[in-house]
Residue frames relative to the residue before (quaternion, step in Angstrom):
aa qw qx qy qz dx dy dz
X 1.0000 0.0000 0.0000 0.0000 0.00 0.00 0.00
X 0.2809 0.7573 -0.5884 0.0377 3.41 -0.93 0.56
X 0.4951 0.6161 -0.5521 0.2656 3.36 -1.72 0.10
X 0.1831 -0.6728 0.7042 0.1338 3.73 -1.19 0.45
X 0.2414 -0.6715 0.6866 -0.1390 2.83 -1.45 2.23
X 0.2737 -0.7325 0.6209 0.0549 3.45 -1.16 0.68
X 0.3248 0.6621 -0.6688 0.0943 3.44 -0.55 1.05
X 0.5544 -0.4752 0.5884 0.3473 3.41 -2.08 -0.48
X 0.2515 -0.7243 0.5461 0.3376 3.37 -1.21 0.07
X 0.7252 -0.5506 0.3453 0.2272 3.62 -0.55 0.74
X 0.3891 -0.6745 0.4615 0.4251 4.04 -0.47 0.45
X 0.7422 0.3723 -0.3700 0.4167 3.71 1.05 0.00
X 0.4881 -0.6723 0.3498 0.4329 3.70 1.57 0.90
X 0.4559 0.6502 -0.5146 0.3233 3.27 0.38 1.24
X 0.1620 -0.6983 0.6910 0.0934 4.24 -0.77 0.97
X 0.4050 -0.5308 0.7258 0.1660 2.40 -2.03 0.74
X 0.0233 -0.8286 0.5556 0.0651 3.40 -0.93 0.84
X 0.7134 -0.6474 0.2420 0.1160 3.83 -0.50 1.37
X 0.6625 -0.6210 0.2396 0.3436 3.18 -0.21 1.63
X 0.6382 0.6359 -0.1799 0.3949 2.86 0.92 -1.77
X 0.6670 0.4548 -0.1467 0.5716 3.70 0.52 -1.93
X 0.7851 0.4701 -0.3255 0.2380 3.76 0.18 -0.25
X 0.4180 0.7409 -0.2051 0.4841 2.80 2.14 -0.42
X 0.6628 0.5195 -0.0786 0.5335 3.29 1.37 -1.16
X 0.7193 0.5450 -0.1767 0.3928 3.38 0.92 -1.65
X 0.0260 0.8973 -0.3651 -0.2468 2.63 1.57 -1.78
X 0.8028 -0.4414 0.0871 0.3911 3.90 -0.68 0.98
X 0.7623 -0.0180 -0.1181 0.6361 3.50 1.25 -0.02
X 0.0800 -0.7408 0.6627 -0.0748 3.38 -1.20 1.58
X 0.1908 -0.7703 0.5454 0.2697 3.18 -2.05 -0.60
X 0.1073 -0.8606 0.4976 0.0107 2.99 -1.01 0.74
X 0.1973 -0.7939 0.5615 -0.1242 3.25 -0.91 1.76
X 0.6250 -0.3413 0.5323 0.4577 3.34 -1.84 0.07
X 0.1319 -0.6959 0.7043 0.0483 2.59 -1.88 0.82
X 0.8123 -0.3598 0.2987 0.3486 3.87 -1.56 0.12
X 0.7652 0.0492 -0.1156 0.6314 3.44 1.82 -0.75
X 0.8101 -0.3714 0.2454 0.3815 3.19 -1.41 0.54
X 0.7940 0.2452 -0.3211 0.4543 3.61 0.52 1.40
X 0.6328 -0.6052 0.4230 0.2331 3.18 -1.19 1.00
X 0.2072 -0.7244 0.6549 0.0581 3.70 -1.26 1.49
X 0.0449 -0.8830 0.4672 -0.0052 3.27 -1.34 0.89
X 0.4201 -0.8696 0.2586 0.0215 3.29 -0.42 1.66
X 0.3345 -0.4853 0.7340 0.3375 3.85 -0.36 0.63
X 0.7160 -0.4272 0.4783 0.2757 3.10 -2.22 1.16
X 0.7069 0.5914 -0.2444 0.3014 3.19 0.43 -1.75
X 0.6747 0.4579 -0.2547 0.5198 3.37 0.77 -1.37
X 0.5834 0.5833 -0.3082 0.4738 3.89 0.98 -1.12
X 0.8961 0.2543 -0.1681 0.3225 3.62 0.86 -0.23
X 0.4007 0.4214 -0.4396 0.6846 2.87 1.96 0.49
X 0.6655 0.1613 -0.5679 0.4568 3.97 0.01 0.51
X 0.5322 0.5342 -0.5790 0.3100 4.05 0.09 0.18
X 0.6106 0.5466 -0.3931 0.4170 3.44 1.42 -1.05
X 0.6310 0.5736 -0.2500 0.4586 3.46 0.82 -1.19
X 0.6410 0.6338 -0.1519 0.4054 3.19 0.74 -0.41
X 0.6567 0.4786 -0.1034 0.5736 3.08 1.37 -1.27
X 0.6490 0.5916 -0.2593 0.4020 3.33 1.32 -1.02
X 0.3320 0.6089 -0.4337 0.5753 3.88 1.91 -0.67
X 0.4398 -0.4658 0.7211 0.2637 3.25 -2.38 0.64
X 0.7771 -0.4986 0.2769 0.2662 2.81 -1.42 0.81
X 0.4973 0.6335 -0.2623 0.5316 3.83 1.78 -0.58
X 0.6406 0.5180 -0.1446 0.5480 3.85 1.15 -0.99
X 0.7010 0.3008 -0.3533 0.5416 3.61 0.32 -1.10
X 0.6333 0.4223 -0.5554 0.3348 4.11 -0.21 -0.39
X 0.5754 0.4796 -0.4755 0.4614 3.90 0.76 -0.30
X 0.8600 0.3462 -0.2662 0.2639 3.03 0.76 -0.04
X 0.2585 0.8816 -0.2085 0.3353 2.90 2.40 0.73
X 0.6575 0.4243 -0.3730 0.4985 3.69 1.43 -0.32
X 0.6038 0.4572 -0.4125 0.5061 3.80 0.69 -0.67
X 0.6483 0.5528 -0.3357 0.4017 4.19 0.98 0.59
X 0.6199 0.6061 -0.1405 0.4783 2.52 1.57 -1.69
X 0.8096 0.1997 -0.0707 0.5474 3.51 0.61 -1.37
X 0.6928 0.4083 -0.5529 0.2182 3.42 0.66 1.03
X 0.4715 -0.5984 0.6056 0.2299 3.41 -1.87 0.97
X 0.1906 -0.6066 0.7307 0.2487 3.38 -1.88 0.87
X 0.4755 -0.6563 0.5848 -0.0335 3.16 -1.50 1.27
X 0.3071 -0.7256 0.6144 0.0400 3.48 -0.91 1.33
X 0.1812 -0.7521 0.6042 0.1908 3.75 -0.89 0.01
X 0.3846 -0.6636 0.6028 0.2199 3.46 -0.40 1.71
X 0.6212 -0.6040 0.4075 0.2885 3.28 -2.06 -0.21
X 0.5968 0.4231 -0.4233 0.5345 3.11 1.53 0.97
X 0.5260 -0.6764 0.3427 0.3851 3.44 1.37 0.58
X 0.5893 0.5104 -0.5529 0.2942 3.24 0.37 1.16
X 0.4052 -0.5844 0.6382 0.2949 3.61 -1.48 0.41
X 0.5490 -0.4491 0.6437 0.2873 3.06 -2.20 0.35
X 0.0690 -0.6647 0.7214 0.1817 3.59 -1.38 0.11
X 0.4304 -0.5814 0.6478 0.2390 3.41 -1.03 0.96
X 0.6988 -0.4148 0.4616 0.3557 3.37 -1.80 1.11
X 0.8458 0.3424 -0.2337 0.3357 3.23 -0.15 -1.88
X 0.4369 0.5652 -0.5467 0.4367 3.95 0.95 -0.48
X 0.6291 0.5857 -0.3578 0.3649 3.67 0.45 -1.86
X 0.6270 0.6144 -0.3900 0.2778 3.36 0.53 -1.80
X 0.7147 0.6158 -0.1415 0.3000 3.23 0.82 -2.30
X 0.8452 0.3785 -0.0806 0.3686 3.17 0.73 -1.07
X 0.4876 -0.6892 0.4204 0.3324 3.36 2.11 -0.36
X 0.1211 0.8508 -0.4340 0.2702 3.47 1.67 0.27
X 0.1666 0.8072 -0.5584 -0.0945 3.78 -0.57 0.25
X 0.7451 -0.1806 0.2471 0.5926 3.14 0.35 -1.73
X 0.6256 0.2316 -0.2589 0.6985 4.20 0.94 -0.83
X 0.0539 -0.6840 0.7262 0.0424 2.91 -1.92 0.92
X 0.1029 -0.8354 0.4821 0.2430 3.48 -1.17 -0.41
X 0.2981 -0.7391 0.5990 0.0776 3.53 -0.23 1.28
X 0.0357 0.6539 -0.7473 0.1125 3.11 -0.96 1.70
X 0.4213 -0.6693 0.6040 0.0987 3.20 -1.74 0.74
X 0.1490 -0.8518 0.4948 -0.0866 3.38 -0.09 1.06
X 0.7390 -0.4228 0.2204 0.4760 3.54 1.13 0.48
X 0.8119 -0.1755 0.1847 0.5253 3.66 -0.34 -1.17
X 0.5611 0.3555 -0.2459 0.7060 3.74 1.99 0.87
X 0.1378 -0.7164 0.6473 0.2209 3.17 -1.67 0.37
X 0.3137 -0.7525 0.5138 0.2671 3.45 -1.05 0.52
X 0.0443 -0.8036 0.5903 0.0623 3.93 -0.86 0.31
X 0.1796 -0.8261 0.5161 -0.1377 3.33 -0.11 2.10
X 0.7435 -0.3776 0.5317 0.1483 3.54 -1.39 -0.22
X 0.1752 -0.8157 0.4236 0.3528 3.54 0.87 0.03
X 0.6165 0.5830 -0.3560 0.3916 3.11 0.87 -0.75
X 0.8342 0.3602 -0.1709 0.3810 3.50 0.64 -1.63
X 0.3676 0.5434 -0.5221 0.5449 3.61 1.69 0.00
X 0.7903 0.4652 -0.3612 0.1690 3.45 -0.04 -1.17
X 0.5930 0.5926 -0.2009 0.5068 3.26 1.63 0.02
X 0.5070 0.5626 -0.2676 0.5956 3.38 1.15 -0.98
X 0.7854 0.4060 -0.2553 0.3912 3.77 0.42 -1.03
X 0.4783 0.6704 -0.3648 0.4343 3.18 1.17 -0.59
X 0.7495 0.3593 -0.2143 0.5131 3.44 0.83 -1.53
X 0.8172 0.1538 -0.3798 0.4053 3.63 0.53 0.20
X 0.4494 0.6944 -0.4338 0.3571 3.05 0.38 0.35
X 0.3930 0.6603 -0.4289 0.4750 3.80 1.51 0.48
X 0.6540 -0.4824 0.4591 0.3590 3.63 -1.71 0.88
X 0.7494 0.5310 -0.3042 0.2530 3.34 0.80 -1.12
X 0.5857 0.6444 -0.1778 0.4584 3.14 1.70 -1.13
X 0.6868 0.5939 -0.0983 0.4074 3.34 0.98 -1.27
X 0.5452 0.4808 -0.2349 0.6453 3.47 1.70 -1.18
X 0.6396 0.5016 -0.4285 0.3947 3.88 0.46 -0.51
X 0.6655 0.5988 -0.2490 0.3696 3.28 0.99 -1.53
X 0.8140 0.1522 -0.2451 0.5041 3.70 1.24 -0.59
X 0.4592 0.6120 -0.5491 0.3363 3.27 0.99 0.97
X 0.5035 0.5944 -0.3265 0.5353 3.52 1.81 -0.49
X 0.7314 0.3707 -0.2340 0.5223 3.83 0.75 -1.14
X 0.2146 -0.8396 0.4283 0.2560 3.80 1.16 0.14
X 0.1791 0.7973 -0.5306 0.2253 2.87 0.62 1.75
């Protein structure tokens, strides 16, 4: 999945989420906290090859991984392609009204416009970018 989409979120906490991204997401996803101040969202498919993985952890391992469960919602696509966002997702992430929906490969991210728009700034540099495919030995 990639690209960065610009939408609003709605006075009844509904997004529109992008033709494009839905193709991928496909008609039911999830979408949880994530590590930074925005909310990651999973095609089923992917959503169940980390539960499996997950399951595979001793029983010490899987509870670290008990909040990115706990607080995620699976998501329906109305017939104008939008999802619900739960309050408390919104809460987490600082969600108001502009978001950005960034594709991020085999995840989507859903930021703040504001605080994506910063976050990119910092990576979005020659220097930052040359690391990124010296790691993928590109």
């Amino acid at each position: 999945m990639t690209g960065i989409y610009e939408h609003s979120i709605d006075a009844k906490g509904r997004l529109f989420i992008p033709a494009k991204l839905r193709q991928d997401l496909g008609e039911t996803f999830y979408i949880t906290i994530s590590s930074e101040p925005c909310l990651s969202a999973y095609s089923s498919e992917v959503w169940e090859k980390m539960k499996e993985r997950v399951s595979a952890m001793s029983r010490l391992e899987q509870k670290k991984a008990r909040p990115i469960f706990a607080h995620a919602a699976r998501c329906e696509l109305d017939a104008q392609g939008r999802i619900l966002l739960p309050q408390r997702l919104r809460d987490f992430a600082k969600l108001t009204k502009d978001v950005s929906i960034v594709g991020i490969g085999t995840s989507v991210e859903i930021w703040d416009k504001a605080a994506w728009d910063e976050i990119d700034a910092m990576e979005t540099t020659p220097e930052n970018i040359e690391k990124v495919f010296m790691e993928l030995d590109f």
